[in-house]
C-alpha positions in Angstrom: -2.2 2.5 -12.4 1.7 2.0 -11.8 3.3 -0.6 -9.3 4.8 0.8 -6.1 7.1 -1.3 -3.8 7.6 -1.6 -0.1 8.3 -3.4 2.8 5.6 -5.8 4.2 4.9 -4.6 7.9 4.6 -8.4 9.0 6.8 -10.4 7.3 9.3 -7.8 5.9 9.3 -8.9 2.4 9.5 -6.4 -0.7 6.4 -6.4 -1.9 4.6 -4.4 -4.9 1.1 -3.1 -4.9 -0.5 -1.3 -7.9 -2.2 1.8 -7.1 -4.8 4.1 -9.1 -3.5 7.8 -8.8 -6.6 8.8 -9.1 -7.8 7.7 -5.2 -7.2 9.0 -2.9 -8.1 7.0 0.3 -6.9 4.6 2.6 -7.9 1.0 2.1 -6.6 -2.6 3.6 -5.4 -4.9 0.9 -3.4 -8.1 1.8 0.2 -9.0 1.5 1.2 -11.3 -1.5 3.4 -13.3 0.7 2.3 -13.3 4.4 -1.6 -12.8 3.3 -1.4 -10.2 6.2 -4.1 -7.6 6.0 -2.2 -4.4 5.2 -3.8 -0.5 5.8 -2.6 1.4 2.8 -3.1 5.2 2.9 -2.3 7.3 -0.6 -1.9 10.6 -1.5 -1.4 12.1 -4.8 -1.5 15.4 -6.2 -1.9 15.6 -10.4 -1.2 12.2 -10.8 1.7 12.1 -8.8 2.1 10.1 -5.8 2.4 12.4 -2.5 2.3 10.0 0.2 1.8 6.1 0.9 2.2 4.5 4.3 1.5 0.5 4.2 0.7 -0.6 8.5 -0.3 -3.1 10.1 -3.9 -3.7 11.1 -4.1 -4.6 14.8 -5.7 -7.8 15.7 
């Protein structure tokens, strides 16, 4: 596991997620500050991270 950061898509905050290198998937986790629900896609490729978007879930 290692800690990524980004930018909350609702509220804009820095935020960190850890994430398992060895999924690859798309999940919906929530934000540590706006509680938001947050679809996270990954990618890696031998244990290194490829691709990560964080959006917004429509409501």
């Amino acid at each position: 596991m290692f800690e990524h950061f980004f930018q909350c898509p609702y509220c804009w905050e820095d935020i960190s997620m850890l994430i398992d290198p060895s999924v690859n998937a798309s999940y919906v986790e929530d934000c540590e500050v706006c509680c938001n629900p947050i679809q996270v896609t990954v990618s890696f490729d031998q244990g290194e991270l490829q691709s990560f978007q964080a959006e917004s879930i429509e409501q």
